[in-house]
Backbone as ProteinMPNN parsed JSONL, in Angstrom:
{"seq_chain_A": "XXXXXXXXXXXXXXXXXXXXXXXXXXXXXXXXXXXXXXXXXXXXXXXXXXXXXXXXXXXXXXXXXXXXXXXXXXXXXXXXX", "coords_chain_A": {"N_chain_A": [[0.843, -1.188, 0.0], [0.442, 2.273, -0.546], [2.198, 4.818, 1.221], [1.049, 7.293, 1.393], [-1.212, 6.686, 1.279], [-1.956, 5.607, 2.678], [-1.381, 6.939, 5.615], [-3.724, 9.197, 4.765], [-5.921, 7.419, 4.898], [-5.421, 7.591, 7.806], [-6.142, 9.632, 9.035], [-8.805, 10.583, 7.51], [-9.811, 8.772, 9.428], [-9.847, 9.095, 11.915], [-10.456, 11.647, 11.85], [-13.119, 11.257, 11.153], [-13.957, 10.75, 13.713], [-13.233, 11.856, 15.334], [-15.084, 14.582, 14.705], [-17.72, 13.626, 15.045], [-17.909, 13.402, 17.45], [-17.191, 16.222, 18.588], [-19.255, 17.438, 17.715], [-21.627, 17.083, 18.754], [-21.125, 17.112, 21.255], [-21.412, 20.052, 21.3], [-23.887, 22.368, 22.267], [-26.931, 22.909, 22.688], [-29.929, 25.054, 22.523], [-29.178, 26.267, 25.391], [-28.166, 23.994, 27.275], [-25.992, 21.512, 27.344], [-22.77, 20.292, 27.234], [-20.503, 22.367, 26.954], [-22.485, 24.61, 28.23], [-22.383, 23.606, 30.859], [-19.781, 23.292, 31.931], [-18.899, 26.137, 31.58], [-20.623, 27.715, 33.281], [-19.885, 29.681, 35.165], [-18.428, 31.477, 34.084], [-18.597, 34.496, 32.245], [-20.417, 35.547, 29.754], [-19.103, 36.046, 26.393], [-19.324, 39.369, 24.326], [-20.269, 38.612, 21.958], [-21.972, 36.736, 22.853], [-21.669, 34.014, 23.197], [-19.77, 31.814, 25.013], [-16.522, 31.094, 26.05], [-15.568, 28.365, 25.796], [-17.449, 27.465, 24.268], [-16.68, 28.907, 21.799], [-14.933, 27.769, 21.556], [-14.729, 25.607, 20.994], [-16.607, 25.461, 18.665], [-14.213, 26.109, 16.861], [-12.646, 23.987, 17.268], [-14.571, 21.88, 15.865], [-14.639, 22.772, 13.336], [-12.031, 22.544, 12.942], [-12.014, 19.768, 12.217], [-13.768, 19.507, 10.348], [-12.471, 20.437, 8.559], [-10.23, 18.726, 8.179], [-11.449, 16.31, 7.685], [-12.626, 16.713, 5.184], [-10.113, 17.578, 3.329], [-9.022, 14.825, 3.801], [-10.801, 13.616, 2.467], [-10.596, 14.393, -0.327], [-7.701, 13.96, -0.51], [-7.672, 11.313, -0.532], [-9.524, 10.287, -3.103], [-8.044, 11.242, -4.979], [-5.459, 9.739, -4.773], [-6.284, 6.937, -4.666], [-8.242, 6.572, -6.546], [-9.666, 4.605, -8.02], [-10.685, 2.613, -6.202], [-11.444, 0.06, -4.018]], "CA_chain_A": [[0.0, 0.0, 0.0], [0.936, 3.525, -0.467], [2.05, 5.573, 2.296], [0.323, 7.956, 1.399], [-2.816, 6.31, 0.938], [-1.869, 4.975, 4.84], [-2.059, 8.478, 6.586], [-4.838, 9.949, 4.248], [-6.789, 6.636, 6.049], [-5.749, 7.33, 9.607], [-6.367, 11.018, 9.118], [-10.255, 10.28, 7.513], [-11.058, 8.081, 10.625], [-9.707, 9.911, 13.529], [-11.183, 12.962, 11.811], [-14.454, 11.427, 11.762], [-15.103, 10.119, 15.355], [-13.314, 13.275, 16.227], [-16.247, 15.369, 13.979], [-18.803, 13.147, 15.399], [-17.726, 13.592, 19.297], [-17.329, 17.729, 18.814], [-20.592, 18.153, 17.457], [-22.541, 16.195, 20.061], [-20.909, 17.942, 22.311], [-22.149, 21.605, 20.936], [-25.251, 23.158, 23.162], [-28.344, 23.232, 22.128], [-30.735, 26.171, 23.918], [-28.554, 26.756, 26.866], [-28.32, 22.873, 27.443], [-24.887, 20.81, 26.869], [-21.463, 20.688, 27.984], [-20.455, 23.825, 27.053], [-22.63, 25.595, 29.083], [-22.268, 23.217, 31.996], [-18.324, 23.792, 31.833], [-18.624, 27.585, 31.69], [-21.63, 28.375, 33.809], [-19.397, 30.728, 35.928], [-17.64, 32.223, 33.054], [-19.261, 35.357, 31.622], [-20.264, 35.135, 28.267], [-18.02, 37.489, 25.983], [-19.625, 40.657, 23.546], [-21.054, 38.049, 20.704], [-22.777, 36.052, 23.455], [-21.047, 32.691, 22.875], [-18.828, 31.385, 25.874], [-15.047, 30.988, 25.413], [-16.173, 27.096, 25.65], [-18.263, 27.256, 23.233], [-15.976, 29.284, 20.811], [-13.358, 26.647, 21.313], [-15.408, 23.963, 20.635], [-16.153, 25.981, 17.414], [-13.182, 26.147, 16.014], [-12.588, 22.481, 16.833], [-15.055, 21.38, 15.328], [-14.27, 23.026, 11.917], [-10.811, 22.033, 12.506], [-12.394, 18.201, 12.294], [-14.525, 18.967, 9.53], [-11.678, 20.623, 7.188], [-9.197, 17.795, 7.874], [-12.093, 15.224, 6.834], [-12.911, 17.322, 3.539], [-8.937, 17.27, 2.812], [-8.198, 13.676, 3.646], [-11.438, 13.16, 1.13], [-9.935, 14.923, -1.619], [-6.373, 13.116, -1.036], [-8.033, 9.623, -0.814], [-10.11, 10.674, -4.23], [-6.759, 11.637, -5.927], [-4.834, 8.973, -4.631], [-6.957, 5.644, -5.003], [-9.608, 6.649, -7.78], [-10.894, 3.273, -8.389], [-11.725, 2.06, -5.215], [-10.681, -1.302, -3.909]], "C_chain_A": [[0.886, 1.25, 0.0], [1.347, 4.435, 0.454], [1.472, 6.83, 2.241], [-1.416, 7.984, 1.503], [-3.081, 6.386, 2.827], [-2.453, 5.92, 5.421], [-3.097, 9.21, 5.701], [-6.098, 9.097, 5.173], [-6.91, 7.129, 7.069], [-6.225, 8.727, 9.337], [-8.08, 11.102, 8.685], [-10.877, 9.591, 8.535], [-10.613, 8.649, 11.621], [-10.429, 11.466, 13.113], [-12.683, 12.735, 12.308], [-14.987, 11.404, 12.722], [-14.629, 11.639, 15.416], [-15.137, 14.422, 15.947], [-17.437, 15.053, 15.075], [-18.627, 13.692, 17.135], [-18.289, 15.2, 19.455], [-18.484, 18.425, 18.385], [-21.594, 17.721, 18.224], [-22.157, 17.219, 20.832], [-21.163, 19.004, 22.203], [-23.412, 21.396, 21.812], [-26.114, 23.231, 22.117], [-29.881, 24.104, 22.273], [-30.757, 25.971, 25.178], [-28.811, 25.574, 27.23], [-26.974, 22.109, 26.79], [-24.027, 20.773, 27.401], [-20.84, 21.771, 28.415], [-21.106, 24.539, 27.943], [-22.736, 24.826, 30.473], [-20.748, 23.344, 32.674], [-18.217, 25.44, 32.326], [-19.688, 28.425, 32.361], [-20.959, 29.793, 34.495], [-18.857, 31.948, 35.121], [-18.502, 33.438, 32.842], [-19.167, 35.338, 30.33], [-19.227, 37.103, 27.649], [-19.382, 38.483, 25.148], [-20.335, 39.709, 22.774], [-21.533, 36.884, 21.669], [-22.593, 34.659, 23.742], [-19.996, 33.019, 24.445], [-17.344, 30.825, 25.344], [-15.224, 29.299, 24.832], [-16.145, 26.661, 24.047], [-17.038, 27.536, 21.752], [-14.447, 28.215, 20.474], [-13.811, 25.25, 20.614], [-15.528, 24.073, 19.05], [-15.07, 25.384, 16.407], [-11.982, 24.679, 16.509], [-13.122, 21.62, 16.042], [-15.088, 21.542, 13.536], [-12.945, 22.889, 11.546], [-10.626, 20.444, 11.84], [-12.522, 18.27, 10.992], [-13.396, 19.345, 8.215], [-10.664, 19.579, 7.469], [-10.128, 16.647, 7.027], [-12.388, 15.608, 5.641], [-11.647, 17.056, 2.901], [-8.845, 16.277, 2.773], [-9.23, 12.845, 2.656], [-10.949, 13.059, 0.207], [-8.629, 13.764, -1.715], [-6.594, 11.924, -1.465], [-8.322, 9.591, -2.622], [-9.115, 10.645, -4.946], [-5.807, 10.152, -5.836], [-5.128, 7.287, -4.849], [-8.025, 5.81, -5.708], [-10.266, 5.352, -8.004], [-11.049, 2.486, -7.594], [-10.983, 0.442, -4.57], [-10.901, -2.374, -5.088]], "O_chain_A": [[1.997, 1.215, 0.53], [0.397, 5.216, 0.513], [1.463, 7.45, 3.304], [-2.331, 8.788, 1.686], [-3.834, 6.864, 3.675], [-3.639, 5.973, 5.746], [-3.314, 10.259, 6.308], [-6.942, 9.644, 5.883], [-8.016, 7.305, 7.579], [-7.382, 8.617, 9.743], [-8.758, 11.698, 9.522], [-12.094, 9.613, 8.721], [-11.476, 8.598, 12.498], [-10.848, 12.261, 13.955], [-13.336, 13.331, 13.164], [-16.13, 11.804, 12.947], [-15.447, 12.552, 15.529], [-15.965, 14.793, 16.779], [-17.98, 15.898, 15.786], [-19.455, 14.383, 17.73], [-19.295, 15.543, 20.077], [-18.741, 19.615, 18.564], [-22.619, 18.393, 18.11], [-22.891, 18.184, 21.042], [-21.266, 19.422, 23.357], [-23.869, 20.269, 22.004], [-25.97, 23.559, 20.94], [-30.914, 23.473, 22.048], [-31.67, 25.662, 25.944], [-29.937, 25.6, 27.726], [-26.957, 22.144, 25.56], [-24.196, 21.32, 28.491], [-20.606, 22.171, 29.556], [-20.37, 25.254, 28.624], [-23.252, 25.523, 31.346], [-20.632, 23.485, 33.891], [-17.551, 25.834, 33.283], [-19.759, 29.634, 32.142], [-21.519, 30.877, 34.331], [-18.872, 33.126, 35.477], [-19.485, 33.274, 33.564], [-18.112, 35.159, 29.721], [-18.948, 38.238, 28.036], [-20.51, 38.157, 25.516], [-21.514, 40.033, 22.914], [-21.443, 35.815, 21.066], [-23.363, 34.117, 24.535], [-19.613, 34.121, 24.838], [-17.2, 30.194, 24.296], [-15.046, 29.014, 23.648], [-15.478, 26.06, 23.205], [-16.663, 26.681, 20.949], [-13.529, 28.06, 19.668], [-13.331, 24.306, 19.987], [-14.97, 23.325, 18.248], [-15.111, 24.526, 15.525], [-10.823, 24.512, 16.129], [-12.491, 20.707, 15.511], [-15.447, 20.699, 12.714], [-12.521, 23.002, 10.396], [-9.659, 19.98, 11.235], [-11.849, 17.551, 10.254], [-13.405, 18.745, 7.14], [-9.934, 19.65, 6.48], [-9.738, 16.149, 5.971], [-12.429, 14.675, 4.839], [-11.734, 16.341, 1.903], [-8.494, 15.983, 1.631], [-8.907, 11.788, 2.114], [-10.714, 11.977, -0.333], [-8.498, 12.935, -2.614], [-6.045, 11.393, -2.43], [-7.538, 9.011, -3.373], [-9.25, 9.808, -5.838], [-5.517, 9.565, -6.879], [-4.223, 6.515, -5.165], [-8.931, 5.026, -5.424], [-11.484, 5.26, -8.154], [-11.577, 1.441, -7.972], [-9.895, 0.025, -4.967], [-10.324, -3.461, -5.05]]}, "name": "protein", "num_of_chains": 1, "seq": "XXXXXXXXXXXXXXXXXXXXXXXXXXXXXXXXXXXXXXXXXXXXXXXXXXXXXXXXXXXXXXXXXXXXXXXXXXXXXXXXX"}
């Protein structure tokens, strides 16, 4: 197998559970982790909790590695097994 093909794999499945975990975990009207984590906190100026905003920009860190390690797979094994 390709080593490249290798880590485009591990990188599509640790992206996804990751994806799947960090979006569960997002709040849903003032209900979730997030705001059970940061109850004390004060929310900032755009109303979101630091929490929250972290969780954010985890969670779109998930979803652009799984869009990339799409593309590489796509490029790299085109016809499939």
């Amino acid at each position: 197998m390709n080593p490249l093909l290798i880590v485009a794999l591990l990188v599509w499945a640790v992206s996804s559970v990751g994806l799947i975990v960090f979006v569960l975990l997002h709040s849903g009207k003032g209900t979730g982790l997030s705001d059970m984590l940061s109850g004390s906190l004060t929310p900032t100026s755009s109303g979101t909790s630091i929490i929250e905003r972290n969780l954010d920009r985890i969670t779109v860190g998930f979803a652009i590695a799984f869009g990339v390690s799409l593309l590489v797979l796509m490029v790299v094994y085109p016809k499939g097994l």
